[in-house]
C-alpha positions as CSV (number, residue, x, y, z in Angstrom):
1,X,68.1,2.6,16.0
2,X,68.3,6.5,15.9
3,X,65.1,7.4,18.7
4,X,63.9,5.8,21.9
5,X,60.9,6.6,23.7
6,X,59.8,5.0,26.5
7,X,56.2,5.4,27.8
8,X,55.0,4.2,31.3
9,X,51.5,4.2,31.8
10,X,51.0,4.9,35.6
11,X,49.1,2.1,37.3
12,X,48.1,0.6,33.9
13,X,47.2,-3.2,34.9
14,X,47.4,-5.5,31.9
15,X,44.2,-7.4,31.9
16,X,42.0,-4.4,31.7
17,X,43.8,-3.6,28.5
18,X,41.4,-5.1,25.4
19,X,44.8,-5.9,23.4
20,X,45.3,-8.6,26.5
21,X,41.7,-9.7,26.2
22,X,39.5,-7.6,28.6
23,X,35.6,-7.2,28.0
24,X,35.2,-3.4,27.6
25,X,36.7,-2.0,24.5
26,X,39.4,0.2,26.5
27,X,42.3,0.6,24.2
28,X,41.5,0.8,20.8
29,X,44.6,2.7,19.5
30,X,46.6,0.7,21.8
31,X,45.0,-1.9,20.1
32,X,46.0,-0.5,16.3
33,X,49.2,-0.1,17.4
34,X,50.0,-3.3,18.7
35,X,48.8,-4.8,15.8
36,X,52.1,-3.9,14.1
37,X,54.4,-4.3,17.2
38,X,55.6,-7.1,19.6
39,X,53.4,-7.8,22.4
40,X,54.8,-9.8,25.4
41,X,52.1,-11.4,27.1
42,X,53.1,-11.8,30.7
43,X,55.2,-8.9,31.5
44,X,55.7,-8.7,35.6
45,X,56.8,-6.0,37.6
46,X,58.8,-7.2,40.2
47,X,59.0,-4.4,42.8
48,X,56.0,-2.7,43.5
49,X,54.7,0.1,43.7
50,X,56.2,3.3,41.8
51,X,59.2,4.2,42.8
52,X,60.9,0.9,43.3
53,X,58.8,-0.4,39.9
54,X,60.2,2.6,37.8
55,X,63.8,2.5,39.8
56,X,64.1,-1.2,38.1
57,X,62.4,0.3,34.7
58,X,65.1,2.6,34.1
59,X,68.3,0.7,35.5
60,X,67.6,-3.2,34.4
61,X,68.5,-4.1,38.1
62,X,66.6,-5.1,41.3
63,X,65.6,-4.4,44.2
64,X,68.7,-6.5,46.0
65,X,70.8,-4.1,44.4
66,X,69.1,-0.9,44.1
67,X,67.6,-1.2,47.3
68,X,64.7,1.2,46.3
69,X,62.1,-0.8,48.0
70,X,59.7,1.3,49.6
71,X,57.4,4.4,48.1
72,X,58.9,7.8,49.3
73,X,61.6,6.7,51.5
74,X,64.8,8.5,52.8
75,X,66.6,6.2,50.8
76,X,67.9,8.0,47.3
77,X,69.6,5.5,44.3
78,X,73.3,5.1,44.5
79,X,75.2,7.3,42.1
80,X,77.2,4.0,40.8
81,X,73.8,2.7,39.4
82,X,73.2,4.4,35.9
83,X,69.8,4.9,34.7
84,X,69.3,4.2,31.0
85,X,69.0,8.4,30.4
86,X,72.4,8.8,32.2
87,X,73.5,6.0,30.2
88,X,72.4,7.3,27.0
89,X,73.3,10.6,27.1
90,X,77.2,9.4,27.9
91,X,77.1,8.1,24.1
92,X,75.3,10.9,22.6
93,X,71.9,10.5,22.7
94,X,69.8,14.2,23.3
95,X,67.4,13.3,26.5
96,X,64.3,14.2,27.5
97,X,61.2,13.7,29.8
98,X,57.9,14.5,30.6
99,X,57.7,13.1,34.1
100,X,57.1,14.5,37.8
101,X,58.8,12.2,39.9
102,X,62.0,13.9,40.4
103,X,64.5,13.0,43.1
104,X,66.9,10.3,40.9
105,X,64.5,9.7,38.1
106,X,65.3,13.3,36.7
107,X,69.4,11.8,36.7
108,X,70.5,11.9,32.4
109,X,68.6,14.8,32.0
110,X,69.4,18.7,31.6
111,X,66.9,20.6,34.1
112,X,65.4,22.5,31.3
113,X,64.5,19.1,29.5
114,X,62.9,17.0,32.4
115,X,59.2,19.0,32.6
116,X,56.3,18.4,34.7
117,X,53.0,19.2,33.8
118,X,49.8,19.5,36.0
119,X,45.9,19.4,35.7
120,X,42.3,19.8,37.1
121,X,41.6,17.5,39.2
122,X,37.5,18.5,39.7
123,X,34.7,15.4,39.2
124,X,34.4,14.9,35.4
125,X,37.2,17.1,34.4
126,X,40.8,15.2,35.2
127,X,42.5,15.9,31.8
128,X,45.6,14.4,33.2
129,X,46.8,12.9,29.6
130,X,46.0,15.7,28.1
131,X,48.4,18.2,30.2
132,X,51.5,15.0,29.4
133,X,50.7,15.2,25.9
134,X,51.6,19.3,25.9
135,X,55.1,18.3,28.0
136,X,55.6,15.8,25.6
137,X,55.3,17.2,22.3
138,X,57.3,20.2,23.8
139,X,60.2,18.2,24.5
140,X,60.1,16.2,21.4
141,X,59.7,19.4,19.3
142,X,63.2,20.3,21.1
143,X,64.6,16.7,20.2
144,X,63.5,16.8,16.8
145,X,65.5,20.0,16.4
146,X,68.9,18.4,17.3
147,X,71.2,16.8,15.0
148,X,71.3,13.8,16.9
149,X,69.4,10.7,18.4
150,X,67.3,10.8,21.6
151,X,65.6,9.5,24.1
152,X,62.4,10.8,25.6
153,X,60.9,9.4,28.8
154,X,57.3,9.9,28.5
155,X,55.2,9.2,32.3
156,X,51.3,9.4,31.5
157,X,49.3,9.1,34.5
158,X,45.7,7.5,33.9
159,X,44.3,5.3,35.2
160,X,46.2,6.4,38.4
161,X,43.8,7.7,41.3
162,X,41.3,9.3,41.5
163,X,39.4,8.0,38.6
164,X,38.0,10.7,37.5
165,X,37.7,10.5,33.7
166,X,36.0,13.6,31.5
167,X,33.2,13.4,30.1
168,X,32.4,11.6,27.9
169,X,34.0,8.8,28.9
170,X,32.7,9.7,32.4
171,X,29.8,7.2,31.2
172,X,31.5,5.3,28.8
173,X,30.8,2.0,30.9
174,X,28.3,2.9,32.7
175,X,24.7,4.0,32.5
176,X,22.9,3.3,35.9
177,X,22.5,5.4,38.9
178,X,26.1,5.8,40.8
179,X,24.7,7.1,44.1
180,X,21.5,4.7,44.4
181,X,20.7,4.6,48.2
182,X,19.6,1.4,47.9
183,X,22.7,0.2,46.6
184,X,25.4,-0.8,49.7
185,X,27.9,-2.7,47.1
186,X,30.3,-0.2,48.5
187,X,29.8,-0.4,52.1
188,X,33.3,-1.9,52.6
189,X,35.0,0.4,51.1
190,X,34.1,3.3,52.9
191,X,34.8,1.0,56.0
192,X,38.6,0.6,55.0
193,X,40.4,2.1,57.5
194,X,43.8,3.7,55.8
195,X,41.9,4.7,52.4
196,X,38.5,5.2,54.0
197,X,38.4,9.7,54.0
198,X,40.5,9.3,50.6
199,X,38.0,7.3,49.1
200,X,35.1,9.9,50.7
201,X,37.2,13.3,49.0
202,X,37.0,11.4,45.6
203,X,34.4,9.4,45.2
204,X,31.5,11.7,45.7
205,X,29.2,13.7,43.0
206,X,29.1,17.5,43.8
207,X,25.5,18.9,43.6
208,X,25.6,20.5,40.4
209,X,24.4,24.1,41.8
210,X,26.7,24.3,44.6
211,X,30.0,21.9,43.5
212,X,32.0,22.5,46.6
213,X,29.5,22.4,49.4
214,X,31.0,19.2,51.2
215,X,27.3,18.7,53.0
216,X,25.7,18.5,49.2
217,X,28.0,15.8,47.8
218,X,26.9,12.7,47.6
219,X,29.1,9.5,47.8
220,X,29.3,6.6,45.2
221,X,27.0,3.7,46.1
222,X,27.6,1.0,43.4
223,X,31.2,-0.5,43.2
224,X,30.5,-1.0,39.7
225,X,30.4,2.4,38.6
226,X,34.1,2.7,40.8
227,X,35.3,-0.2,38.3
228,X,33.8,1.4,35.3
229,X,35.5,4.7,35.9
230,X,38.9,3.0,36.1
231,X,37.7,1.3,32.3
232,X,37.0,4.8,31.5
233,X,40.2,6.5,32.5
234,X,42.5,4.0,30.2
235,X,40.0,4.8,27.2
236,X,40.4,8.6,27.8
237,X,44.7,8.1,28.1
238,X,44.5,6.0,24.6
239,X,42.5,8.5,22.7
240,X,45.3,11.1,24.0
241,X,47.8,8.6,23.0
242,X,46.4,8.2,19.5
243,X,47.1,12.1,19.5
244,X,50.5,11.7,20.5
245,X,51.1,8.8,17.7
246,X,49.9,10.8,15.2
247,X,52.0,13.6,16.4
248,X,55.0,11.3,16.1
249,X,54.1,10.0,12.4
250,X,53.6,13.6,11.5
251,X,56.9,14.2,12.6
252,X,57.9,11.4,10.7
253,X,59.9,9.2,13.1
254,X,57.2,6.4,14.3
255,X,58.6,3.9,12.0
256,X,62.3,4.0,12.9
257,X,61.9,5.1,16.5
258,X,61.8,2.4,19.5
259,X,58.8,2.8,21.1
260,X,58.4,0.6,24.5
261,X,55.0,0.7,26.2
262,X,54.4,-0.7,29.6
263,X,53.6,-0.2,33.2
264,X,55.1,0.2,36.6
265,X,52.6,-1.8,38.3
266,X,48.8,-2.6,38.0
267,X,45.8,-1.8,40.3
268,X,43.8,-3.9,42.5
269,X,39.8,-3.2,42.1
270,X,37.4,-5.3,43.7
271,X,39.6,-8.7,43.6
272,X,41.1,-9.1,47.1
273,X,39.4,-6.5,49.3
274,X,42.4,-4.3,49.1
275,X,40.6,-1.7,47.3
276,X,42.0,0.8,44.4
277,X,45.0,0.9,45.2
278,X,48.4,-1.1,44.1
279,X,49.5,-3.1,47.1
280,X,49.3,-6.9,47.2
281,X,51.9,-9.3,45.0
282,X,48.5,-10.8,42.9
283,X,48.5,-10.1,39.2
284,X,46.5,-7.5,39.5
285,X,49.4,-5.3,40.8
286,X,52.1,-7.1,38.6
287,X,50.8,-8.2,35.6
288,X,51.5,-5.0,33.1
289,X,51.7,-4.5,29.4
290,X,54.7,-4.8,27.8
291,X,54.9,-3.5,23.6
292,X,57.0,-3.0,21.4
293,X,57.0,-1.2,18.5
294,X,59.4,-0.3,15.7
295,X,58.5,-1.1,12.1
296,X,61.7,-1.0,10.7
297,X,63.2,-3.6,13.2
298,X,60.4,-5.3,15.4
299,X,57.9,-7.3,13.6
300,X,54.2,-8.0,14.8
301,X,53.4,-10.5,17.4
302,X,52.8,-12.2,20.7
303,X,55.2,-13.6,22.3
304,X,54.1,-16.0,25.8
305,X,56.7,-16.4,28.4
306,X,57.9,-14.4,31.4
307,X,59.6,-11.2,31.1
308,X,60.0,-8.7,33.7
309,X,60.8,-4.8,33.5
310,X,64.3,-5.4,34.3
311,X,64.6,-6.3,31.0
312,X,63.4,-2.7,29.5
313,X,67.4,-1.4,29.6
314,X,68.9,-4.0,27.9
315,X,66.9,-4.0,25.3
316,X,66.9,-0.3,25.2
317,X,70.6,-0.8,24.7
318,X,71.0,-3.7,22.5
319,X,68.9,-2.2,19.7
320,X,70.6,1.0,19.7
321,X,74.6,-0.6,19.6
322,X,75.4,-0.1,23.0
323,X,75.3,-3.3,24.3
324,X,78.8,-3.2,25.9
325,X,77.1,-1.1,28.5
326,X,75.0,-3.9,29.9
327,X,78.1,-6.4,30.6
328,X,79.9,-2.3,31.8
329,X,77.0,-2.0,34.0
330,X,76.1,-5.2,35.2
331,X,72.3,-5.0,33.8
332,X,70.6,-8.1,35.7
333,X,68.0,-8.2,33.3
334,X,68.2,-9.4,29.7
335,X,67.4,-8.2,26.0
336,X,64.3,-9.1,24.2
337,X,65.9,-8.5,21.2
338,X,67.4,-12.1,20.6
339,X,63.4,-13.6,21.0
340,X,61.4,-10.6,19.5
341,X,63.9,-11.7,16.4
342,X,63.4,-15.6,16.7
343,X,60.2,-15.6,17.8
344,X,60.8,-17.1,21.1
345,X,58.2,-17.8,24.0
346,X,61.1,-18.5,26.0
347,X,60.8,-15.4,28.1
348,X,64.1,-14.2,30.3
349,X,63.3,-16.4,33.0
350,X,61.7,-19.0,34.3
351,X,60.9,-17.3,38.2
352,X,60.0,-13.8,39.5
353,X,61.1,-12.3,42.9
354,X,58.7,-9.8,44.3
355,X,58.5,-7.6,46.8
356,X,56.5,-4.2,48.0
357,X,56.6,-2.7,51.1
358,X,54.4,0.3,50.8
359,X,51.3,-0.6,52.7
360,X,52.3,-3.6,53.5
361,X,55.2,-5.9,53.8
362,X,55.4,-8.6,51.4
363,X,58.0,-10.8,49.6
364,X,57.0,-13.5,46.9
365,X,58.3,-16.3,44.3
366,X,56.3,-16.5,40.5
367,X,57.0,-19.1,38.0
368,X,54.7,-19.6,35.1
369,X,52.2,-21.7,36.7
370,X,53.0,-21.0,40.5
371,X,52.4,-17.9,43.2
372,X,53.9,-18.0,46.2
373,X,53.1,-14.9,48.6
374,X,54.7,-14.7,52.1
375,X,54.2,-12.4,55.0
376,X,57.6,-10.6,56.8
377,X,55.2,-9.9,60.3
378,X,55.0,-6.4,59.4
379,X,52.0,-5.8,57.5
380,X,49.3,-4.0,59.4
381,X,46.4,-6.3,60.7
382,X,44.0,-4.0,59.3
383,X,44.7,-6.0,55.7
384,X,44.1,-9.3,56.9
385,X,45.7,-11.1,55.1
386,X,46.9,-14.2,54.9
387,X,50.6,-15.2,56.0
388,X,51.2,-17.7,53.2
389,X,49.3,-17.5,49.7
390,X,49.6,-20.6,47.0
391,X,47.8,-19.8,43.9
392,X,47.9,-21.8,40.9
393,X,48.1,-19.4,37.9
394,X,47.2,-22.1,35.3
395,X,43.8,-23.2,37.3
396,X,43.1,-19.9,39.0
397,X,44.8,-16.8,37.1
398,X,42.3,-14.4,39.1
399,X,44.1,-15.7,42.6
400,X,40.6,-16.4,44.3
401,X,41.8,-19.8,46.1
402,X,44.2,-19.9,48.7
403,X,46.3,-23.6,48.4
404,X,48.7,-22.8,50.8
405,X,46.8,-25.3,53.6
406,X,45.7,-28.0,50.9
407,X,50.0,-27.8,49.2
408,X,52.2,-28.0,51.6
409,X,54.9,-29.6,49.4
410,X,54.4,-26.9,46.8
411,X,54.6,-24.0,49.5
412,X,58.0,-25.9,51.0
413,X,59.6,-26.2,47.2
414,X,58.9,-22.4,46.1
415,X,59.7,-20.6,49.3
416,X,63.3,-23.1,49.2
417,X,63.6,-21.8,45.3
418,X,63.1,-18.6,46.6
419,X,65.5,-18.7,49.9
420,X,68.3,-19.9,47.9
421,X,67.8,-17.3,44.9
422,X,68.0,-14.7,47.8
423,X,71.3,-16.4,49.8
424,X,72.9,-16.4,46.3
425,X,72.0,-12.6,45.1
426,X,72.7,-11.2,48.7
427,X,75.9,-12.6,49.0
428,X,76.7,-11.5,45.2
429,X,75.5,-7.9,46.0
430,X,77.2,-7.4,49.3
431,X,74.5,-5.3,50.3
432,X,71.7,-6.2,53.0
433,X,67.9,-7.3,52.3
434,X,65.9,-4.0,51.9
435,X,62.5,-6.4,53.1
436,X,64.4,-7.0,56.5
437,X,66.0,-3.2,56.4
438,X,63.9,-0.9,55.4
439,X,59.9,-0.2,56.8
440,X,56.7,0.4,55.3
441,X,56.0,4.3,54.6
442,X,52.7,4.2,53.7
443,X,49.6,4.4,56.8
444,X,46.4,6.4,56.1
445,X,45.2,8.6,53.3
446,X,43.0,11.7,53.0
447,X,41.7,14.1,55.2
448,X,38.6,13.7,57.0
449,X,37.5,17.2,57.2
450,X,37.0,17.3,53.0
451,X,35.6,13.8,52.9
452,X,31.8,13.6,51.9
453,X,29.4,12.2,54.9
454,X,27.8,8.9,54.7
455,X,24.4,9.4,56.0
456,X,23.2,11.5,53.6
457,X,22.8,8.2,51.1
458,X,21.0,6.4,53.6
């Protein structure tokens, strides 16, 4: 396998993808593609949200080792754990990125070949693929130019807050009145407490004659047109993707190039009341697409059973000969490659750890018909939540009903699966439990001096 690129689709959740079934016609070229690639169907990301999701993307371990639990925290990845550009570019391989995380994701890379990029961020006018799609092609013109394979890191960020798509996809899913006063779908939003003057900077529409008069904006009334404009911001990314694909086939390496496509976590709407943002272990957050694409080695189809993104490296690694480095490196996760091949719904597992502790402090235990979701005592109140969550993913994939009361026996046998997974990894690792260790870092959002007033819909 001469070239890898790997593309993760910021806050991409897999169910509102139409190649994994969803209603609106949101990723048509996604949807091309796939048809000649490997599809996993339930890919989970175990450690949400992005920088614990993407620290197990890129190394194939989790969170018990890495210990990269939180979102921005003082904490920075241990030199001794290789990310899959470090690990590359020790055998040869020319590395790039387009990505603006920095701190230890920019580790493999040369400083001139890990690029940002940056866009408008004004109602109707957030070209945010767009501006990765310049970064991209950039550093792929300068890997094309070498004599030698690469890898290229590509970080898009749509559907990522705030959704606000250009036009026309703007109205894509839409056509009613956003800012009805009649409409009070969206009361509890605004009454969130952490998100409540973020939510009031974005989701307002400017008077068109005066665009930043705060006192002239008016907010968003119907929660459907909030849901629509995520729809709308995946359909905008996958028309700039079809751009860079074409870019890629003009180049002439799509067909022997490994190209992975998937998530670091998903986005929670209007399911659980936790409102557009990615905290809370439901599918929603951890679900994510998983595709792979390589005509010369991956044929199409879809394969069920669980995989997680621990098992992105591996993979990485076994197709392109280098898969001493996984037993080297201790990769926890495992290849695909041996069931893309045989066609296995097998998955690598048969149960998912998970954790986040961003907003709030969660640990849970999925199997493929089973959700366990337990409280640690430090979530906020202001979530309410509920200290134990059962859900039965066969009966109830949409996590609506609560069976922790009605199953006690279940709740008893998948939180002692999940004690003893932990007493076993722990004491392999050495290391302590970054759920007990380390705290939330995430408490309030936006400032209330730019956020639009309420009465003025009333």
């Amino acid at each position: 396998m001469r070239n890898v690129i790997l593309i993760s689709l910021d806050t991409l959740r897999a169910s509102s993808m139409s190649c994994y079934g969803h209603k609106n016609l949101t990723t048509p070229h996604l949807d091309q593609l796939t048809s000649n690639a490997t599809l996993f169907e339930t890919c989970i990301s175990p450690h949400i949200p992005t920088h614990p999701a993407h620290t197990t993307m890129l190394t194939g371990k989790d969170v018990l080792t890495h210990q990269i639990i939180t979102q921005g925290g003082n904490l920075n990845l241990d030199l001794s754990i290789k990310t899959i550009a470090e690990l590359l570019s020790e055998v040869g391989y020319f590395t790039v990125a387009a990505d603006n995380l920095g701190r230890w994701f920019n580790r493999g890379f040369a400083k001139e070949h890990y690029q940002g990029y940056s866009w408008e961020t004004k109602y109707q006018n957030a070209r945010k693929a767009e501006a990765v799609n310049n970064t991209a092609m950039n550093m792929i013109d300068l890997a094309v130019a070498r004599n030698q394979p690469f890898f290229a890191f590509l970080h898009y960020w749509d559907p990522h807050t705030p959704y606000l798509p250009p036009l026309p996809f703007e109205r894509m899913f839409y056509t009613g009145d956003e800012c009805d006063p009649n409409n009070h779908s969206m009361d509890p939003v605004y009454d969130c407490e952490p998100f409540k003057y973020y939510f009031m900077q974005w989701m307002c529409k400017p008077d068109p004659s005066d665009p930043d008069n705060i006192q002239k904006k008016r907010l968003w009334t119907d929660i459907h047109y909030v849901n629509s404009q995520y729809d709308a911001s995946i359909a905008y990314m996958d028309a700039c993707l079809s751009t860079l694909f074409q870019y890629l086939e003009n180049q002439r390496i799509l067909d022997d190039t490994l190209l992975i496509i998937t998530a670091d976590h998903g986005e929670e709407l209007d399911e659980h009341k936790l409102w557009y943002d990615h905290h809370g272990l439901y599918q929603t957050n951890c679900h994510v697409p998983l595709i792979v694409h390589c005509p010369d080695a991956v044929q199409p189809q879809r394969l069920n059973g669980i995989v997680t993104l621990k098992d992105i490296v591996p993979t990485i690694l076994d197709y392109t000969g280098k898969s001493d480095l996984i037993e080297r490196e201790k990769i926890e996760g495992k290849s695909l490659r041996k069931i893309i091949e045989s066609t296995s719904h097998q998955g690598t597992t048969d149960a998912v750890y998970l954790t986040e502790c961003g907003w709030m402090k969660k640990r849970g235990w999925q199997t493929a018909s089973w959700k366990l979701i337990l409280e640690t005592g430090d979530t906020p109140k202001v979530y309410n939540t509920p200290d134990i969550e059962l859900y039965n993913l066969d009966d109830d994939p949409e996590e609506l009903y609560n069976l922790a009361e009605d199953s006690p026996q279940k709740v008893k046998e998948l939180k002692a699966e999940m004690e003893v997974f932990l007493a076993q990894r722990l004491a392999n690792t050495g290391l302590p439990d970054p759920t007990i260790q380390q705290d939330i870092t995430m408490r309030r959002l936006g400032n209330k001096e730019l956020a639009a007033p309420r009465n003025l819909n009333s």
